[in-house]
DRENDO-1510 file (C-alpha; in Angstrom, 1 decimal, always signed):
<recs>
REC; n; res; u; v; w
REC; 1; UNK; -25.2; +80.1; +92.2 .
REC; 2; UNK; -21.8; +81.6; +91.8 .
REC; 3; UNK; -19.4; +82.5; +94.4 .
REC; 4; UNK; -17.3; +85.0; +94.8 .
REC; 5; UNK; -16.4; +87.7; +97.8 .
REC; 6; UNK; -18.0; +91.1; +98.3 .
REC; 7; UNK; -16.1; +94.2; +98.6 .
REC; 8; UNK; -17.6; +97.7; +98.4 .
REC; 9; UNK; -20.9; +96.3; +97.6 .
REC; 10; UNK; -20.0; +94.3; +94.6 .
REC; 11; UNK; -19.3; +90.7; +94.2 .
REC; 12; UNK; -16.0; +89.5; +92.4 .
REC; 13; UNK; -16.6; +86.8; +90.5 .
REC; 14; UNK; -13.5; +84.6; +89.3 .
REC; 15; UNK; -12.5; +85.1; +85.6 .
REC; 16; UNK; -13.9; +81.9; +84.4 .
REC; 17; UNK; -14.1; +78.6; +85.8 .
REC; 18; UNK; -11.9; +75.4; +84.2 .
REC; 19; UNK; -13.3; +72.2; +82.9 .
REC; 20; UNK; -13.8; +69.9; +85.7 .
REC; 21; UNK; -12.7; +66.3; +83.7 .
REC; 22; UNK; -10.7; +66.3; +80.4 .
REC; 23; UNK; -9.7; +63.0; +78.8 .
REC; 24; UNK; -8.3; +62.1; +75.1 .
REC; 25; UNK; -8.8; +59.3; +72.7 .
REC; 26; UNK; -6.2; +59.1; +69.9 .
REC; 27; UNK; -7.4; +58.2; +66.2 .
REC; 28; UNK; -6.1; +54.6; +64.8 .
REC; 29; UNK; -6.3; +56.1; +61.0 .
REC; 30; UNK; -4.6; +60.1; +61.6 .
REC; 31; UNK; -2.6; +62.0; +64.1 .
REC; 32; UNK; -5.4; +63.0; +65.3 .
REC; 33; UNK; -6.7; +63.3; +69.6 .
REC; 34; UNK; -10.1; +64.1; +70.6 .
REC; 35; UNK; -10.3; +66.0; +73.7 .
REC; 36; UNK; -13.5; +65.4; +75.7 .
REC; 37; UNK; -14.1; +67.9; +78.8 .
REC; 38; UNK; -16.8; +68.8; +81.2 .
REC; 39; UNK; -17.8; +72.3; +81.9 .
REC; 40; UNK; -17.9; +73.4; +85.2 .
REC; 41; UNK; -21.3; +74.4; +86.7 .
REC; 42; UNK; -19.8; +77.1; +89.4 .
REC; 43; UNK; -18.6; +80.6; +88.0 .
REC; 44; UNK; -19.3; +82.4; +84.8 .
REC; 45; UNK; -19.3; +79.9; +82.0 .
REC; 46; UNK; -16.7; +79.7; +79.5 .
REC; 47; UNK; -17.8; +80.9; +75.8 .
REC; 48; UNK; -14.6; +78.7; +74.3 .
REC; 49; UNK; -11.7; +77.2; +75.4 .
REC; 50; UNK; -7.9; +77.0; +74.5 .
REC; 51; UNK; -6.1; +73.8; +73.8 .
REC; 52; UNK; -2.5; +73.8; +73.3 .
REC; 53; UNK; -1.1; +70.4; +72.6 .
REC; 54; UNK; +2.5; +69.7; +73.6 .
REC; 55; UNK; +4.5; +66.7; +72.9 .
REC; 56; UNK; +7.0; +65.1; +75.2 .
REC; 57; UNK; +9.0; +63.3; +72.1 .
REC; 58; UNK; +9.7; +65.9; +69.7 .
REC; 59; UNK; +6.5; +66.0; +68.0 .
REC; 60; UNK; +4.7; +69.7; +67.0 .
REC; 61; UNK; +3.3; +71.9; +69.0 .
REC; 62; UNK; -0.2; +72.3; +67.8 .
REC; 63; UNK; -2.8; +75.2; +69.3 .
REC; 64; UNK; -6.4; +75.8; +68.6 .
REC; 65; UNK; -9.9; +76.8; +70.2 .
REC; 66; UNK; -13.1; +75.6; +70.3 .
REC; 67; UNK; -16.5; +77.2; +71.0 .
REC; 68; UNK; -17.7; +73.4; +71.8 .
REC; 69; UNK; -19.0; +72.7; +75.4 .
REC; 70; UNK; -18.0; +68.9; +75.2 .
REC; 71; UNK; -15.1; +67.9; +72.7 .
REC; 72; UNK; -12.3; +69.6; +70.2 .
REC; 73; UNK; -10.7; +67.2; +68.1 .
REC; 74; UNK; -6.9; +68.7; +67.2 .
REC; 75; UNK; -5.4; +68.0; +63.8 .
REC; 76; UNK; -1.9; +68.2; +62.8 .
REC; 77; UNK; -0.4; +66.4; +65.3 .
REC; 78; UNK; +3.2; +64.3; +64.4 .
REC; 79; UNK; +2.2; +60.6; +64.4 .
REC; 80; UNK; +3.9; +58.0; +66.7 .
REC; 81; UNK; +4.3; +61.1; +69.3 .
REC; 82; UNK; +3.1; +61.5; +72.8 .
REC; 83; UNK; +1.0; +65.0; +73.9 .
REC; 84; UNK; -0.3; +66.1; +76.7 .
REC; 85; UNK; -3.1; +68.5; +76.6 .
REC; 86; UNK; -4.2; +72.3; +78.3 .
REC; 87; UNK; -7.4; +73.7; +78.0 .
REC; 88; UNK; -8.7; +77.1; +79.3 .
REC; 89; UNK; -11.9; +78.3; +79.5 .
REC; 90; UNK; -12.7; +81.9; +78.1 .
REC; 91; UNK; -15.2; +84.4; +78.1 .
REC; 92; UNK; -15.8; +88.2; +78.5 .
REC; 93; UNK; -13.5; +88.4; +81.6 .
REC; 94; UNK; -10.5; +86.6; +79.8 .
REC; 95; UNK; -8.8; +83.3; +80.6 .
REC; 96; UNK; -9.3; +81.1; +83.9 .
REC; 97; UNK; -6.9; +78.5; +84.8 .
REC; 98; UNK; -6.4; +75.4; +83.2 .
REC; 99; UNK; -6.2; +71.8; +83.3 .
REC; 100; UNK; -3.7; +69.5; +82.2 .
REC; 101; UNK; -4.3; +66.0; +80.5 .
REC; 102; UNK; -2.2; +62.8; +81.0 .
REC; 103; UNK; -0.2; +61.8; +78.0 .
REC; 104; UNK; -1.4; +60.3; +75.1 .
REC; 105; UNK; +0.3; +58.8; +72.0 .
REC; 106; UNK; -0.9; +59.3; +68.8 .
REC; 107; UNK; -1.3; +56.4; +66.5 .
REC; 108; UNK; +1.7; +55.5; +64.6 .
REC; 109; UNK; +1.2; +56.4; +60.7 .
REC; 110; UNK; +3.0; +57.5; +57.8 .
REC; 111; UNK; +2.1; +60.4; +55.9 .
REC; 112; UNK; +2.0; +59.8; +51.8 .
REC; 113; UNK; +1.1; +62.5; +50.0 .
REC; 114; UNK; -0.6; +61.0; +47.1 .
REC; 115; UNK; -1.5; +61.6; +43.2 .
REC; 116; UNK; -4.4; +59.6; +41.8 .
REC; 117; UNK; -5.2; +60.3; +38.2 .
REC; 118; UNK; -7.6; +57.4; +36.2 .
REC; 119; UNK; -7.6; +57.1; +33.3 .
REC; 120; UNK; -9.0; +59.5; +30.3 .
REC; 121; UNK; -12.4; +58.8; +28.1 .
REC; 122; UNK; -12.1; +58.3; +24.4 .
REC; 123; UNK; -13.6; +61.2; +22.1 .
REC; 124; UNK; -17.1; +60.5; +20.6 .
REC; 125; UNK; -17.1; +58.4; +17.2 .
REC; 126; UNK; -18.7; +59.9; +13.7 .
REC; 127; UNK; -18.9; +64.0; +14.5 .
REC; 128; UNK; -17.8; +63.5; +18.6 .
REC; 129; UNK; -17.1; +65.3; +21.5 .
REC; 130; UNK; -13.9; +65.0; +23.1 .
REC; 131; UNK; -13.2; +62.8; +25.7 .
REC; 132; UNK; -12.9; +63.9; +29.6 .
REC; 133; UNK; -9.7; +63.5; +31.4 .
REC; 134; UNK; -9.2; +61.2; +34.3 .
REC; 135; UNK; -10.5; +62.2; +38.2 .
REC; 136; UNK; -7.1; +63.7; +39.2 .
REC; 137; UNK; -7.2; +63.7; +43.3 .
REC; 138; UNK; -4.2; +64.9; +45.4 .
REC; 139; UNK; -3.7; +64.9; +49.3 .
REC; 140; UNK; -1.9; +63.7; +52.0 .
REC; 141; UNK; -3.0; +60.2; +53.8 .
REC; 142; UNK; -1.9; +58.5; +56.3 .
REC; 143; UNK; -0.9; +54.4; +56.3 .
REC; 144; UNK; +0.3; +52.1; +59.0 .
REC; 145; UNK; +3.3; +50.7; +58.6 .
REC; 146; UNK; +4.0; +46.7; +56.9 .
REC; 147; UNK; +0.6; +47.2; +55.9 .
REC; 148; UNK; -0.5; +46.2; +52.0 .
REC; 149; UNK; -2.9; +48.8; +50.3 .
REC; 150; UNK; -4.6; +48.0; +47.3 .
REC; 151; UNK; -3.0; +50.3; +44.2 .
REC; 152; UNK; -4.4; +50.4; +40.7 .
REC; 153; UNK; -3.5; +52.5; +37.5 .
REC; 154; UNK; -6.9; +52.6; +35.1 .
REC; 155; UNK; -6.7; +52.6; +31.6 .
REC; 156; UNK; -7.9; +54.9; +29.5 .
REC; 157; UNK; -10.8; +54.2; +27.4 .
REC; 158; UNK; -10.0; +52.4; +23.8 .
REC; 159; UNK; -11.1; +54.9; +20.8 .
REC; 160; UNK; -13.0; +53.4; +18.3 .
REC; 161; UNK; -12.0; +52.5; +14.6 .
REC; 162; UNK; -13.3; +54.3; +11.5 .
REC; 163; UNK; -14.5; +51.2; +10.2 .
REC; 164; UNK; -17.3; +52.0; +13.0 .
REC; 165; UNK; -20.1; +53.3; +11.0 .
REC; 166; UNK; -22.6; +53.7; +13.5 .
REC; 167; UNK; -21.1; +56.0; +15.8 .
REC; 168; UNK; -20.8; +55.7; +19.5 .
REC; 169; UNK; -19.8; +57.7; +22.6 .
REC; 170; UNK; -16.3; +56.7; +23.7 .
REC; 171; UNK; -15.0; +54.4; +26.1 .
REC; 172; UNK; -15.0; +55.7; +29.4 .
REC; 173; UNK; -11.5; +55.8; +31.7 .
REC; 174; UNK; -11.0; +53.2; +34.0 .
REC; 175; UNK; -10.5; +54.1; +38.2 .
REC; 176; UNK; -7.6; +54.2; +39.7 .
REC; 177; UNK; -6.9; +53.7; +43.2 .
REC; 178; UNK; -4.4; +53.7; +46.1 .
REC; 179; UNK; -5.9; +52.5; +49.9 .
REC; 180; UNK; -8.9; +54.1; +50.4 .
REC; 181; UNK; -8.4; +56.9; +47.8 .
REC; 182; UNK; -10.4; +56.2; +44.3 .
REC; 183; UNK; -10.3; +58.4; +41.1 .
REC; 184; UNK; -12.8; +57.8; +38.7 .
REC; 185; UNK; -12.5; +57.6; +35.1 .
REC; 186; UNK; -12.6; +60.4; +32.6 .
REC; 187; UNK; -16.5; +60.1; +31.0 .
REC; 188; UNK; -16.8; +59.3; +27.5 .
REC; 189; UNK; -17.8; +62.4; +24.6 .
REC; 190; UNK; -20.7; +62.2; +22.4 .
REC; 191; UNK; -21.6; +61.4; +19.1 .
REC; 192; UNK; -23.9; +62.6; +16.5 .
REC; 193; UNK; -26.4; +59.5; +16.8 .
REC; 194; UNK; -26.9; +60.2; +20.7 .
REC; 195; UNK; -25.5; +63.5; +21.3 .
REC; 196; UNK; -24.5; +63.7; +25.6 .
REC; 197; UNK; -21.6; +63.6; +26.4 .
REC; 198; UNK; -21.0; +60.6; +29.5 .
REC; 199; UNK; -20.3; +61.5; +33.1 .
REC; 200; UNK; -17.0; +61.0; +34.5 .
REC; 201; UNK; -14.1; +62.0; +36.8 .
REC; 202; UNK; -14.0; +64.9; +34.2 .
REC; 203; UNK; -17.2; +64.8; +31.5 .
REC; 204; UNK; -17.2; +64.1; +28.0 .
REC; 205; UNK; -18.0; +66.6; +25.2 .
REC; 206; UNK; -21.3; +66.5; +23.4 .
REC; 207; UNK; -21.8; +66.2; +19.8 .
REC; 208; UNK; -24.8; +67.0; +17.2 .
REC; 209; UNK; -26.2; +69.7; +20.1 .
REC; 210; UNK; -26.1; +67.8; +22.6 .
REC; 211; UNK; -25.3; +68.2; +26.2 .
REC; 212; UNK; -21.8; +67.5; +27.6 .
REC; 213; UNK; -21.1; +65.2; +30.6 .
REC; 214; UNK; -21.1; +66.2; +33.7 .
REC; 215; UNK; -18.2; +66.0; +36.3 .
REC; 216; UNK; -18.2; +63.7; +39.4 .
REC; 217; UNK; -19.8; +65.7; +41.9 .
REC; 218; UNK; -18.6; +63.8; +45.7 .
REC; 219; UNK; -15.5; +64.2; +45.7 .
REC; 220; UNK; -15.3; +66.6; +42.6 .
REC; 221; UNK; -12.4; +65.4; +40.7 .
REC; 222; UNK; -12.5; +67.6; +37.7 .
REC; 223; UNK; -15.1; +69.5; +35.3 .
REC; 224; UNK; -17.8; +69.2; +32.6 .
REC; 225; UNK; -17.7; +68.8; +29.1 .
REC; 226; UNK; -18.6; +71.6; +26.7 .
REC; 227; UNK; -21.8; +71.4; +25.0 .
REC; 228; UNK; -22.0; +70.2; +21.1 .
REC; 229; UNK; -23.3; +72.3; +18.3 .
REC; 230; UNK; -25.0; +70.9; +15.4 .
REC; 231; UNK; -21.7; +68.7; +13.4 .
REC; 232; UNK; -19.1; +69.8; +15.8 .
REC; 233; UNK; -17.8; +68.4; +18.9 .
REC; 234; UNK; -17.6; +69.8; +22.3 .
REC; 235; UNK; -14.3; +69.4; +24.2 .
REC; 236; UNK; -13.8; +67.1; +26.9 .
REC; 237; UNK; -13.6; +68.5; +30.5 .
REC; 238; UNK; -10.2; +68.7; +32.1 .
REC; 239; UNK; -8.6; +68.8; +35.8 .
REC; 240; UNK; -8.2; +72.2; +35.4 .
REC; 241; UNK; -11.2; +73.9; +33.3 .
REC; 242; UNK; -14.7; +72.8; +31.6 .
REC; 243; UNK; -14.6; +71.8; +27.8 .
REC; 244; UNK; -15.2; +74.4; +25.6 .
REC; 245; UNK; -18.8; +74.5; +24.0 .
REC; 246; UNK; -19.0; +74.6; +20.6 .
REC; 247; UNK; -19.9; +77.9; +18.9 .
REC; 248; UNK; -20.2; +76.7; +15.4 .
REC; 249; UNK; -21.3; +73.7; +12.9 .
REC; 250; UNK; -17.8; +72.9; +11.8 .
REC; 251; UNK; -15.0; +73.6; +14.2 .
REC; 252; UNK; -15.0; +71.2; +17.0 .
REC; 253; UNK; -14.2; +72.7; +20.2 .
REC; 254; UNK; -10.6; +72.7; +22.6 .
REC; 255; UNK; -11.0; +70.2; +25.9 .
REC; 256; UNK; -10.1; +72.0; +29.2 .
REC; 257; UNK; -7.2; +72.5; +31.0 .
REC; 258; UNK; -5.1; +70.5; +32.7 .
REC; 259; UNK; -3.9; +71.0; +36.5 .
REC; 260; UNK; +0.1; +71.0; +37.5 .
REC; 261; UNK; +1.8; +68.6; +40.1 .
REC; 262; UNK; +5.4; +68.9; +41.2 .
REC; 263; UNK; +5.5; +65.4; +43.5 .
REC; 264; UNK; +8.3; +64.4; +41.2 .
REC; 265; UNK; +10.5; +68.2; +41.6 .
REC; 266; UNK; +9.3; +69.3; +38.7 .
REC; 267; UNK; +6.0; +71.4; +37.6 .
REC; 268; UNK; +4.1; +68.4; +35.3 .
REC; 269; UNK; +0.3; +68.9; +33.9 .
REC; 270; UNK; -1.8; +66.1; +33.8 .
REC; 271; UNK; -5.5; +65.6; +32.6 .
REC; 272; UNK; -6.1; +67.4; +29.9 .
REC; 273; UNK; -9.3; +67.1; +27.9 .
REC; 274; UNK; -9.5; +65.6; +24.6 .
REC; 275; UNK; -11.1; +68.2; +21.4 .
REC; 276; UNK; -14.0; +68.1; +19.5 .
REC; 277; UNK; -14.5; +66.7; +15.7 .
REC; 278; UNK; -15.2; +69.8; +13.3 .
REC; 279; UNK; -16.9; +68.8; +10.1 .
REC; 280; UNK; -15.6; +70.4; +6.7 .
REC; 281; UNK; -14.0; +72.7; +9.4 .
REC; 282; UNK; -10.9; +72.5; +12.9 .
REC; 283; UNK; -10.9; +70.5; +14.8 .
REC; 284; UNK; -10.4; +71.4; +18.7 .
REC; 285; UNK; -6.9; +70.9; +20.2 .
REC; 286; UNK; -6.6; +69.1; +23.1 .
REC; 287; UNK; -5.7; +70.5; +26.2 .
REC; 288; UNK; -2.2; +70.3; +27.6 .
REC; 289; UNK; -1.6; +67.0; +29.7 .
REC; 290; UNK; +1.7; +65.3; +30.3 .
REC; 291; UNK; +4.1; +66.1; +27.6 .
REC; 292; UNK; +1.7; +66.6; +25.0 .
REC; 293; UNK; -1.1; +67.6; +24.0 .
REC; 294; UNK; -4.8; +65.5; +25.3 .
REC; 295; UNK; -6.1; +64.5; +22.1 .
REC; 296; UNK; -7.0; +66.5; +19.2 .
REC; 297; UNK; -10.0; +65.9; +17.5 .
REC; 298; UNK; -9.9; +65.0; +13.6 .
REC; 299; UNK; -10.6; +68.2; +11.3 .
REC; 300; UNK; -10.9; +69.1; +7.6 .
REC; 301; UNK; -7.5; +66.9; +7.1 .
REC; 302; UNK; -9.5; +63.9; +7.9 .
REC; 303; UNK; -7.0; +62.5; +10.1 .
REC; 304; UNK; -8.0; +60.1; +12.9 .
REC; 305; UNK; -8.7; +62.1; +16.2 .
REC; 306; UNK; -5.6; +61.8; +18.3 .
REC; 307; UNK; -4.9; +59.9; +21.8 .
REC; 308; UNK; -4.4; +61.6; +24.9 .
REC; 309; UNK; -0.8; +61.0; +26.2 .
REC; 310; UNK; +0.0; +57.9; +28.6 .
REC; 311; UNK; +0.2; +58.1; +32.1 .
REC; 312; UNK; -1.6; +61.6; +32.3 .
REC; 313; UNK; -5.1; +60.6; +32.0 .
REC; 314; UNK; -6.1; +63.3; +29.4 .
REC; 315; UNK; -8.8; +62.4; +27.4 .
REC; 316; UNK; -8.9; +61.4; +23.3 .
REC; 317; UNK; -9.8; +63.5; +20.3 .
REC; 318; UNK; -13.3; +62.8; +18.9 .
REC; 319; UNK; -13.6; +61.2; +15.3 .
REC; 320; UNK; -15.2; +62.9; +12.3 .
REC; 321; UNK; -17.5; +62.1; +9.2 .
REC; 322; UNK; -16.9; +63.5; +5.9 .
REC; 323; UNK; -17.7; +62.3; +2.2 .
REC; 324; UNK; -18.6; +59.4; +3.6 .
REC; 325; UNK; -16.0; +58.1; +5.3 .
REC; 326; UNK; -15.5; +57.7; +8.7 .
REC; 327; UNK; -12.5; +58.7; +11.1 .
REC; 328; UNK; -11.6; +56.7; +14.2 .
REC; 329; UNK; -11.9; +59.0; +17.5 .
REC; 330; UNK; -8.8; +59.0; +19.6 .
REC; 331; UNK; -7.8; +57.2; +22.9 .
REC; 332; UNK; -7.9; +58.4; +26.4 .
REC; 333; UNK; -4.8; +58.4; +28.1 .
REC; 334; UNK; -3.7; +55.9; +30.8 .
REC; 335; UNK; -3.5; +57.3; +34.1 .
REC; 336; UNK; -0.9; +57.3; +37.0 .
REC; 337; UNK; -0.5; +57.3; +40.8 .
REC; 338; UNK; +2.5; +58.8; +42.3 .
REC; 339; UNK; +3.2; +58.7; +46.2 .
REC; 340; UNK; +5.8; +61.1; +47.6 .
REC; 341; UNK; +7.0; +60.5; +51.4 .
REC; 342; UNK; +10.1; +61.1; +53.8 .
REC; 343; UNK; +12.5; +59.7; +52.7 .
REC; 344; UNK; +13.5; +58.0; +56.4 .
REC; 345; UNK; +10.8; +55.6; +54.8 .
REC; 346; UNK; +10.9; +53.0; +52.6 .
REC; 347; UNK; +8.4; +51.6; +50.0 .
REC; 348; UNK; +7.7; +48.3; +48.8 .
REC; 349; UNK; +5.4; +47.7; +44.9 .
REC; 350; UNK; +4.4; +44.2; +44.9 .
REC; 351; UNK; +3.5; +41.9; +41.5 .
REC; 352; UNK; +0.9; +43.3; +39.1 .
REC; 353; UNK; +2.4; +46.6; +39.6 .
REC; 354; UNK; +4.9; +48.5; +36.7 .
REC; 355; UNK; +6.6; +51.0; +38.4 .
REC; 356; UNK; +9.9; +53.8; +38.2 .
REC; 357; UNK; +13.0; +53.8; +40.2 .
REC; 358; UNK; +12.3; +55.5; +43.3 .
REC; 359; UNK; +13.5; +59.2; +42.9 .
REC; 360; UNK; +14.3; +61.9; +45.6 .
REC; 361; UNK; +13.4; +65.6; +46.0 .
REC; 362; UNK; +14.9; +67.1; +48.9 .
REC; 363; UNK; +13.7; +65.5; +52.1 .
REC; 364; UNK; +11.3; +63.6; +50.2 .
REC; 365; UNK; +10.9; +60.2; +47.5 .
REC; 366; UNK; +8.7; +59.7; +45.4 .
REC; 367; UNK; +7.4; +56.5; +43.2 .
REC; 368; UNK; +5.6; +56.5; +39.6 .
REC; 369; UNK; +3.6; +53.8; +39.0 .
REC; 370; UNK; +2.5; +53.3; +35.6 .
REC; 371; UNK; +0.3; +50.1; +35.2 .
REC; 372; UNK; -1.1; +47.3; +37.0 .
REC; 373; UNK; -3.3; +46.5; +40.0 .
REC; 374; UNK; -1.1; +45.5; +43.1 .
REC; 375; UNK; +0.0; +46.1; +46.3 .
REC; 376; UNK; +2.3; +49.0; +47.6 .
REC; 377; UNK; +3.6; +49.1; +51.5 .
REC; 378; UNK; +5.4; +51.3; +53.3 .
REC; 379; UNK; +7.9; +50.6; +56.6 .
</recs>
């Protein structure tokens, strides 16, 4: 029962009582502490507590609440920093006293802010879709120092030739992948003999009516393909926007959109999705990715459908059919990780990996890397 003295014929009750135990257990793999606390039984129960984390070393001061009668865990703490924590409990009568924890350290990490783009699909061969663009993931992680973490660019998926003349869907993208981080590769586009487009990072366009590839769903990394329409292509899916659906039998349609990054101080798109074939008709341009264009699918000039640019992961223009001859569909685009961090850090890009000279933006560097599988480290 609660306790409190009795003047005038009422009982005063305390505001609210404070958490009898609090401890803290620091992540090993973020800035991150968990604060564990026992309710009191005596007094009017709190409805949520405070928590203000302060550090003693110069890291951020970090408040939140919580409406959990056990455990808060607080983000956004600076790594390699030591925090105490205060909670108070609250309810309708406002804010009881508080309790302090001991210090705690936080686990000593670097913060990357990462880029992950695998590599684009080729279009569909003999009347294809367009080819989907390259997962294209972007974050911040965290890494322990002098540690090696896995890092792979994928390739993008090989177009095939016009000698082809049975038609295939195109080559899917290959992954890429820094630590624990992997993007998956751009799905293939259709063609005429199968028709759905293949799944991906972003999905492939469909051909001959039939349905475009879907997008990966966990994590989502881009979008679908647009659906095919009798002898024209669907466009590939993009980072940024679904493939455009074909609305007639001879132009093929554009590939999505592409999505901007600025890790590298300027405003780059990346992962655009490759066009449709048309038949006797346009083909669909490909969407905007890197410097150029994704990949245009071959038209009425019975051109070969076009390549989606290196190192953006945009997908490949889908090949045509016309008076008997056959056009090859286009390449997907290689991809690219890039990994920006503080510049009071330095990185290390082991064998197997091809990589830029570090650049700087500010407070920050940054490092391209282009090809390979490898290790990258950080100290």
């Amino acid at each position: 029962m609660a306790t409190g003295n009795i003047r005038g014929g009422k009982r005063n009750y305390a505001k609210v009582t404070t958490p009898t135990t609090a401890t803290t257990t620091a992540s090993t793999t973020t800035p991150d502490v968990t604060v564990s606390y026992t309710p009191s039984t005596l007094g009017p129960a709190a409805t949520s507590y405070a928590i203000t984390a302060a550090s003693t070393n110069g890291g951020a001061t970090v408040s939140t609440t919580s409406t959990s009668q056990s455990s808060v865990t607080v983000t956004g703490l600076t790594p390699n920093k030591s925090y105490t924590f205060t909670l108070g409990g609250n309810n309708y009568n406002g804010t009881g006293t508080t309790i302090t924890t001991a210090a705690t350290s936080t686990a000593n990490l670097i913060p990357v802010d990462y880029l992950v783009i695998a590599g684009g699909a080729a279009g569909g061969h003999f009347l294809g879709g367009g080819g989907g663009a390259g997962g294209f993931l972007t974050s911040t992680t965290y890494v322990s120092p002098s540690t090696n973490y896995t890092t792979t660019v994928g390739a993008g998926g090989a177009g095939r030739p016009g000698s082809d003349a049975f038609g295939a869907n195109g080559a899917s993208g290959s992954n890429s992948v820094f630590a624990t981080i992997t993007s998956t590769g751009g799905g293939g586009g259709g063609h005429n003999n199968s028709g759905p487009g293949v799944t991906g990072g972003s999905g492939g366009g469909g051909a001959n009516n039939g349905a475009a590839g879907a997008k990966t769903a966990s994590p989502v990394q881009g979008n679908d393909g647009g659906n095919g329409k009798n002898t024209a292509g669907g466009g590939g899916g993009g980072a940024g926007a679904a493939g455009v659906t074909a609305t007639t039998t001879s132009v093929g349609a554009a590939g999505g959109a592409g999505l901007a990054n600025t890790f590298t101080g300027s405003s780059v798109t990346y992962a655009g999705g490759g066009g449709g074939a048309g038949y006797k008709g346009e083909s669909g341009a490909g969407a905007s990715g890197g410097s150029s264009i994704g990949g245009n699918g071959a038209g009425s000039n019975r051109n070969d459908g076009t390549a989606g640019s290196t190192n953006t992961g945009s997908g490949g223009g889908g090949g045509t059919y016309e008076g008997g001859v056959y056009y090859a569909s286009g390449s997907g685009g290689s991809g690219i990780v890039i990994l920006r961090y503080l510049s009071t850090y330095t990185i290390t890009v082991g064998a197997g990996l091809t990589a830029d000279s570090t650049g700087t933006d500010g407070s920050y560097s940054y490092k391209r890397i282009t090809a390979g599988t490898g290790n990258v480290s950080f100290a």
